[in-house]
Every structure is written in C-alpha cells, then in structure tokens.
C-alpha positions as CSV (number, residue, x, y, z in Angstrom):
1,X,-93.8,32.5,-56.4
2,X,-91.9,30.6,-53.2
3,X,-93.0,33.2,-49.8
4,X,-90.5,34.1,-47.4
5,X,-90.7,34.5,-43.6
6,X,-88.3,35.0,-40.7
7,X,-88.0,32.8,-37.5
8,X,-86.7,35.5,-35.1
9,X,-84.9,35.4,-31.9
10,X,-84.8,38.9,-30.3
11,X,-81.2,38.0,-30.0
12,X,-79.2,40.8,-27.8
13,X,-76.0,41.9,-30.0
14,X,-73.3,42.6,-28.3
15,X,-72.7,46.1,-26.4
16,X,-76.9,46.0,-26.4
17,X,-79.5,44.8,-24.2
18,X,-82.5,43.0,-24.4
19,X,-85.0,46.2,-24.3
20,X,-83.1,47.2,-27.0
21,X,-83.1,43.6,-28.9
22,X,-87.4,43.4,-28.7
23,X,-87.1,47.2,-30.4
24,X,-85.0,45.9,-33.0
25,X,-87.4,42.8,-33.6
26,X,-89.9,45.2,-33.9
27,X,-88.3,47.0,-36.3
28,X,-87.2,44.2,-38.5
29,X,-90.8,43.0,-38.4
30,X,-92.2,46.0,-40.2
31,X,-89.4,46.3,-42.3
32,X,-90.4,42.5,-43.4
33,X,-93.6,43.9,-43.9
34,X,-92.7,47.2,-46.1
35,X,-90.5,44.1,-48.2
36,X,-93.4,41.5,-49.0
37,X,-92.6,39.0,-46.4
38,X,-95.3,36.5,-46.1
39,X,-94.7,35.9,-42.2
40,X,-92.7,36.8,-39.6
41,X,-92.4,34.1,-36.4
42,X,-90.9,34.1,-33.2
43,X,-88.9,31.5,-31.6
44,X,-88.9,30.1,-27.7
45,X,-85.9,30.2,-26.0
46,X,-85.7,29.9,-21.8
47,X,-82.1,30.6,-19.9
48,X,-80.2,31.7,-22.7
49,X,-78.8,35.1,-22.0
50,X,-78.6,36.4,-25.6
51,X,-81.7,36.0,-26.7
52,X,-85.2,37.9,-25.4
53,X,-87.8,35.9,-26.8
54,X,-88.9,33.5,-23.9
55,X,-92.4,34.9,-24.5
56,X,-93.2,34.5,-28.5
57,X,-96.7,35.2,-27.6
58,X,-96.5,38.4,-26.1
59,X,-94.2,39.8,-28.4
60,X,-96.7,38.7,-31.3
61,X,-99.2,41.1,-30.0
62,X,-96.6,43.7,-29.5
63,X,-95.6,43.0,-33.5
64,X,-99.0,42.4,-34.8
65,X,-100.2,45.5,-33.3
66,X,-97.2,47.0,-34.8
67,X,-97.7,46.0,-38.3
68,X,-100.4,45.8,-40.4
69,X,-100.7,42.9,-42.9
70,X,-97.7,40.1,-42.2
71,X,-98.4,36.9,-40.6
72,X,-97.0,36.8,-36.8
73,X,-96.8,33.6,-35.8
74,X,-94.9,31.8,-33.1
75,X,-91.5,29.5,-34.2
76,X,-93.0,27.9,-32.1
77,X,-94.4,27.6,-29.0
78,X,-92.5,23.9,-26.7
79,X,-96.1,22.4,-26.2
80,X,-94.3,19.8,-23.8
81,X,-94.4,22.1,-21.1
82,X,-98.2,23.7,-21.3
83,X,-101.4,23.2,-21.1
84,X,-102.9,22.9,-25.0
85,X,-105.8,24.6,-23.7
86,X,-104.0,27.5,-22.2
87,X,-102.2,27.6,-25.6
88,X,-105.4,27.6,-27.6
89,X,-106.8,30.5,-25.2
90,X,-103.6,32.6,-25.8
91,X,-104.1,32.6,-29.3
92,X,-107.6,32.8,-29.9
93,X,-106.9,36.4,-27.3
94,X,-104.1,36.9,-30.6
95,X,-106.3,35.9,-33.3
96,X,-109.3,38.3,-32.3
97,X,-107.3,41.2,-32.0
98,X,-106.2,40.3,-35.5
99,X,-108.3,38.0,-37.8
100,X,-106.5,36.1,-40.0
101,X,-102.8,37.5,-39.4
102,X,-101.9,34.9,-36.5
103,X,-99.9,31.5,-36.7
104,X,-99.4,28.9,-34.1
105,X,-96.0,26.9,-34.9
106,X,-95.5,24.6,-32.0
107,X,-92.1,22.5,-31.4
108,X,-91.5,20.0,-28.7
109,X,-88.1,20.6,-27.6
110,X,-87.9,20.5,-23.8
111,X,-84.8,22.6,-23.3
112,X,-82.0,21.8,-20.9
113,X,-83.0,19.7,-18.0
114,X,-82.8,22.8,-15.7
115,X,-85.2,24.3,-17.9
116,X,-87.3,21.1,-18.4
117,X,-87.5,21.1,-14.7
118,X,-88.5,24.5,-13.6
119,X,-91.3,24.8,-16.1
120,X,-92.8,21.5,-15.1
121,X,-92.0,21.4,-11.4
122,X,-95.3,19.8,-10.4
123,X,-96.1,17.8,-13.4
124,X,-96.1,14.2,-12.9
125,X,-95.7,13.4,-16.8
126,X,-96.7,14.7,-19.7
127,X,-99.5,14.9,-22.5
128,X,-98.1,12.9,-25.7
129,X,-97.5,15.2,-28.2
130,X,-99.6,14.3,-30.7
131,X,-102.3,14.4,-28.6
132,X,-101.8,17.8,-27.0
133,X,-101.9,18.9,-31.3
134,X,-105.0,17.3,-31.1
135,X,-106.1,18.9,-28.2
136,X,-105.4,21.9,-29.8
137,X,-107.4,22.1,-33.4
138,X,-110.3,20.9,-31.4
139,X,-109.9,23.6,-29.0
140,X,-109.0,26.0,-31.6
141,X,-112.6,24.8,-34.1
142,X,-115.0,24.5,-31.2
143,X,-115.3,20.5,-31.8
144,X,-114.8,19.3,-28.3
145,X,-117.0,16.4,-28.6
146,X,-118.3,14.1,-25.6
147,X,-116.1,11.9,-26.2
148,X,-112.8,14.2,-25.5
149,X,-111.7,13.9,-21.6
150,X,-112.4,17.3,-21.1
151,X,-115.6,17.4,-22.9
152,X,-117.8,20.6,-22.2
153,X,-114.9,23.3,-22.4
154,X,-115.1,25.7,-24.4
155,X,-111.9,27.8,-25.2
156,X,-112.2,31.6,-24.9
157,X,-113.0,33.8,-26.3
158,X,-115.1,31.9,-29.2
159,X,-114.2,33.8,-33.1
160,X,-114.8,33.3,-36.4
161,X,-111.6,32.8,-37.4
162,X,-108.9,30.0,-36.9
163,X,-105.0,30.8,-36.6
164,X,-103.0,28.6,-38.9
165,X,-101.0,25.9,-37.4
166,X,-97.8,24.5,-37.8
167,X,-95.3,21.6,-37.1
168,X,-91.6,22.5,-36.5
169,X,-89.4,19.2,-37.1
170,X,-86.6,17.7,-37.7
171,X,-88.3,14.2,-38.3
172,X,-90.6,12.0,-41.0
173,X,-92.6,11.0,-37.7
174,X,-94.0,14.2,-37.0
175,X,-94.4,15.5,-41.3
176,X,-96.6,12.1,-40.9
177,X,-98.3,13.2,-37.7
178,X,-98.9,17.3,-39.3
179,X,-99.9,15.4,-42.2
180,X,-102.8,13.2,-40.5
181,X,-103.9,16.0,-38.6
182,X,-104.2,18.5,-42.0
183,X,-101.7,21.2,-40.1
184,X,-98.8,22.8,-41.7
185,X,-95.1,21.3,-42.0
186,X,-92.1,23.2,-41.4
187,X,-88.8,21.3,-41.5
188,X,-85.6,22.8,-40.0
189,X,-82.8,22.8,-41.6
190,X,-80.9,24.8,-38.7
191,X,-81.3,23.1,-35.9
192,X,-78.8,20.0,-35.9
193,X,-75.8,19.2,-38.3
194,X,-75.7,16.3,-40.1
195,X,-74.9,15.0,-43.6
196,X,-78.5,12.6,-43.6
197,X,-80.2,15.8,-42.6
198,X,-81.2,17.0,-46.0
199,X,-82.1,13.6,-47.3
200,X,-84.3,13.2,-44.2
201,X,-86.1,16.6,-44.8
202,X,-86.8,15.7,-48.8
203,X,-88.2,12.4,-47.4
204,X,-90.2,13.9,-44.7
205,X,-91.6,16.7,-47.3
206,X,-92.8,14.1,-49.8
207,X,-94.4,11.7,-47.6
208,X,-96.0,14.6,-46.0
209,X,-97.7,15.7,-49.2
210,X,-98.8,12.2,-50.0
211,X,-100.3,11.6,-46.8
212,X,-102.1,15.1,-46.2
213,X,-105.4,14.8,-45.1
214,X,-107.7,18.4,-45.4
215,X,-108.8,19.6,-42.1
216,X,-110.5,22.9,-40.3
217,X,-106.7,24.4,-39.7
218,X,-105.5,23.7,-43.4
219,X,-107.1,22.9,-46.9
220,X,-104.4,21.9,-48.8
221,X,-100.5,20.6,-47.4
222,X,-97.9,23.3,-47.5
223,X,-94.3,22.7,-46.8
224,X,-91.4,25.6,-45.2
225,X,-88.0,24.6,-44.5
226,X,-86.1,27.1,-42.2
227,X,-82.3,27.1,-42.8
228,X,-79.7,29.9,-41.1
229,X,-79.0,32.4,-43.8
230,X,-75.9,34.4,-43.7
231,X,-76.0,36.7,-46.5
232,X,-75.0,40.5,-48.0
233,X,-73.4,42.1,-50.6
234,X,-70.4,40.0,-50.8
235,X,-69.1,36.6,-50.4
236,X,-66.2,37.9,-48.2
237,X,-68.6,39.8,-46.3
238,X,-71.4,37.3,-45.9
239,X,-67.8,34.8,-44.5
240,X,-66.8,37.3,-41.9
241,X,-70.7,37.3,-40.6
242,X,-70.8,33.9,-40.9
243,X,-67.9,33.5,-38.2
244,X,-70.2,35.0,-35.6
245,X,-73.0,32.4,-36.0
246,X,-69.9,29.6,-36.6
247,X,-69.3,31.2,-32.5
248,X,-72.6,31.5,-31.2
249,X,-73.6,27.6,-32.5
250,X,-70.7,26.0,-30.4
251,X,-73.6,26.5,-28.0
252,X,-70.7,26.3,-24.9
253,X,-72.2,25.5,-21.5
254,X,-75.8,25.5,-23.0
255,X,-75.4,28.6,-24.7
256,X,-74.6,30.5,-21.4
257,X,-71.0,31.0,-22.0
258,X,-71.8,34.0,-24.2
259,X,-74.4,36.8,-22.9
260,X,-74.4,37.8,-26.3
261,X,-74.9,37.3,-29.6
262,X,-71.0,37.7,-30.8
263,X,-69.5,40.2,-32.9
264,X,-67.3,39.6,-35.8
265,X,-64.8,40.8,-33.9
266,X,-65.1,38.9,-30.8
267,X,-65.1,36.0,-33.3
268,X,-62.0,36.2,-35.0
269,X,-60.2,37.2,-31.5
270,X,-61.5,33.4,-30.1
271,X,-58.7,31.0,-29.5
272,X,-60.4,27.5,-30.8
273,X,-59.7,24.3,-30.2
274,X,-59.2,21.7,-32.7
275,X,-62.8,19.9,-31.9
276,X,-64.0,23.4,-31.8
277,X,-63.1,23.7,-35.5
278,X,-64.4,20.4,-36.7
279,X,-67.7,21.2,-34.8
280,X,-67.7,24.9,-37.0
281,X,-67.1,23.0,-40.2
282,X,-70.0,20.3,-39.4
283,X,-72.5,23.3,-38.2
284,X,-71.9,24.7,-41.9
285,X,-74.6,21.8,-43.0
286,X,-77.2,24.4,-41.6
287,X,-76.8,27.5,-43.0
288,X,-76.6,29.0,-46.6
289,X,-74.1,31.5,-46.5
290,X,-72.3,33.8,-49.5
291,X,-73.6,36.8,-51.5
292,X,-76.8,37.4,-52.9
293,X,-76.7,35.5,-56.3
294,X,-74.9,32.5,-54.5
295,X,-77.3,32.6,-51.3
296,X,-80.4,32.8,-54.2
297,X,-78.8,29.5,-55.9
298,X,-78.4,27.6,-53.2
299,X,-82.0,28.8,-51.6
300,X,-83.6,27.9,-55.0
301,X,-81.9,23.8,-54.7
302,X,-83.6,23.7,-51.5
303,X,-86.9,24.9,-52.8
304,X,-86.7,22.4,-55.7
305,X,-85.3,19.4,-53.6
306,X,-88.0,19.6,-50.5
307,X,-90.9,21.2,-53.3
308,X,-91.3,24.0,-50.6
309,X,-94.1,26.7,-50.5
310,X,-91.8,28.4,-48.2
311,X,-88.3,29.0,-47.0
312,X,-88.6,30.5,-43.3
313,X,-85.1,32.6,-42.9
314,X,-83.0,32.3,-39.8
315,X,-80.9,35.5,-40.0
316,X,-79.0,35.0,-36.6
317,X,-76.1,37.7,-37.9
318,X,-74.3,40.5,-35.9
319,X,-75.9,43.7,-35.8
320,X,-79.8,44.9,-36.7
321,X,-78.3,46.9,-40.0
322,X,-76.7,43.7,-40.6
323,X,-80.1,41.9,-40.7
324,X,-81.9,44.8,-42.2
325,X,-79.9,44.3,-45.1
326,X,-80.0,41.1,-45.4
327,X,-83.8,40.4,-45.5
328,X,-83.9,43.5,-48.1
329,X,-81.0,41.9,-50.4
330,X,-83.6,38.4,-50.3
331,X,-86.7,40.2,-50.6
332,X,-85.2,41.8,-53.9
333,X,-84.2,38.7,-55.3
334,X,-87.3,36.4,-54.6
335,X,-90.3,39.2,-55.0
C-alpha cells in the first residue's frame, strides 16, 4: 500500500498570523497522525511573509513532541548555507528525544540573493553539495575516519539510532548522487513548471533504483514524489481553491507582494494580466487538482509512472478546515 505524507509550510492565511499558522501546523500534524499518515515534513522558507516555517527544525520538536507515532522530518533543510555538522548535531538533539520518528530531507536551493547573502555573509564559498551529504551520514553513523578533513569529531550527542535521510530534487543528477550514497529520493513535482518535468522525474526515479547502493541511512531505495494537491468534495470546489494557489505561485516580487497566503476571494477579485494568465495555466503542470475520485486517479498515474513508495502531499489551499479536509478525503481513499 503507497504511504502518504505532507510537506508543510506553516503558511499564514489570510486575516491570521503566523502564531496562529504554527498552531494550525500543529494541528494538522496530529490530525495526519489520527489518519495513518506515514510522515509529516516541514519545508524552509526565509523572507517570505506568508509562510512561518524558516525554522523546520524547531518546529519538528514542537510536532514530534506533539504527536506520538508519525515521521517528522524536515522538507528539507537548504544545506548550502550551514555547516553539515551543525546539521547532524541538530538532529541527532531531534532523534534522541525521539528514536526512530525523525527525518532529515535536505534541498539545496539558496533562496533569493538577499537571502543567499545574509545567511552566508562571511562565507568565502561553499562546501559542494555532495560532499556536505557526505559529511553528513558520516557524522550521523559515527564513521569519521582519519582520512575525513575533520577527522576526530564526533557529533553530539552519540545514539543508537540514525534519522532517515532524504534528497529533494528536481534532477537525474542528484537521484544518482542519493542513489550512490544509499539515502532516500524525493522528486518534486511542485516546484517548477514544465512539460519535460514529468518525463525527467520517471527518468530520475528509475535510474535511481538501478543505481542504489545499501548504506547505514537506508537498506533498500525508496522513491516520494511531492506534487501540490488541491482537492475536496467537488470538482467545482477543489477549482475555486485551486485559484488561490494559481495566485500565490505567480510568486510577484519574490513572493513578498502577498503577506498572505490568498483567499478565494482575494483571488477572483485580482485583475491579471495576460502573461499573468499564461504563467497560471503553465503552473497547472504542478498540482493535481479536482475531487476526490479524480485527484485518486490522477495520484494513482503518478504512482505507477515514477514506481513511487510514496506521494508527499503539498496541500498549499486557503484555510486550516480547508486542509483538514483535504488530507482526511486522501487518507480515506488511499488507507
């Protein structure tokens, strides 16, 4: 049976405010639970004003000490701008305080270049990425050897236990890079349009599979793909959700133009442009949108295209009853 997770956002709805938005994650993280969910992640976002989670790794312990058996993992953390062993510290902290419940997505996306710049001000360059991955198992499994740069660290405090790991990507470079290091591969559907996306993904998947190599993180290879899902009881409905996420993903002036995360109704009262439109109809690429029986079909040809272990739902929709139902009307179908 395929698992389910969510890749949350804390996103502040409009009329709310971000106290309010990390209640609501925490809310929809134990309803996940109470549902079957498998995992529950979230994302990294830095200067965008309608979303809370710059943090994902201390809202984890706020949601793993909140719940009591779903994954809580992060979706992911931009390992560009840390140190790998900071990272590895951070989640062994996570991992103690709950054995076996923790994941460790990472992403490299650097963010805006203000955002680039202010989180590595005094950085000269940076660690390559597969190396800072590397960094991080051997932090993560005690195998710093004497040959490793930093040979003689230990990262604290030392468990029995090893979070799971996990590659976000868009790309067959990295599912070959998560594949050599025997680490889990998540492919995102949602970030970027594009009609070669999907073709890319299935690609990426397969080669990932075949080139899997079993490590201390991950035994066998397992595969996620993480599109947007608009969905509820109707297709009508699901259509007039769907507007607010076709809003929100023009992603004007680097998603600061909207402190928000849009209404319906602040969608529909938007004058757009003509580009603006053609962007909306290309951005449909990354989300599965409709009722619950077409949202299930359409969920189920991704699983069988990209042989997925899991789909990782994006529910960026207006409104935590909105969500709530949503992840409720999925859980139903796939459980």
């Amino acid at each position: 049976m395929i698992k389910l997770g969510i890749l949350d956002y804390a996103q502040i709805d409009e009329g709310s405010n971000a106290q309010k938005a990390l209640q609501n994650t925490i809310e929809l993280a134990q309803l996940a639970e109470l549902l079957g969910y498998e995992r529950f992640w979230m994302a990294e976002h830095h200067n965008v004003p309608a979303f809370a989670s710059s943090s994902p790794e201390l809202i984890m312990m706020r949601l793993a000490d909140a719940t009591e058996r779903i994954r809580i993992g992060s979706g992911g953390v931009m390992i560009p701008h840390y140190s790998p062993y900071k990272v590895a510290e951070n989640f062994r902290v996570l991992e103690a305080f709950h054995p076996g419940r923790i994941d460790l997505g990472i992403g490299n996306t650097i963010g805006t270049p203000i955002v680039n710049r202010t989180l590595n001000e005094n950085k000269k360059s940076k660690i390559n990425y597969e190396q800072s991955i590397v960094d991080l198992t051997k932090y993560l499994s005690d195998q710093v050897d004497e040959n490793h740069r930093f040979s003689g660290i230990i990262a604290n405090p030392v468990i029995s236990t090893v979070p799971e790991m996990w590659v976000l990507s868009t790309s067959i470079r990295n599912a070959k890079m998560a594949a050599k290091l025997g680490i889990g591969y998540t492919f995102g559907l949602f970030p970027l349009a594009g009609i070669d996306k999907l073709a890319i993904g299935i690609q990426a998947a397969e080669l990932y599979r075949n080139e899997f190599k079993p490590s201390s993180i991950m035994r066998e290879p397992r595969v996620s793909i993480a599109p947007f899902i608009v969905v509820a009881e109707t297709n009508e409905q699901a259509e007039e959700y769907a507007k607010a996420l076709d809003l929100w993903l023009l992603g004007t002036d680097n998603f600061a133009h909207l402190s928000e995360f849009p209404s319906v109704e602040t969608a529909h009262k938007y004058a757009y442009t003509e580009d603006e439109k053609k962007i909306i109809q290309a951005n449909r690429i990354r989300m599965v949108v409709g009722d619950i029986g077409s949202v299930t079909d359409q969920l189920n040809a991704l699983i069988s295209q990209f042989k997925a272990d899991e789909v990782l739902l994006v529910p960026l929709m207006p409104g935590l009853e909105v969500r709530k139902k949503a992840i409720e009307l999925l859980a139903g179908a796939f459980n």
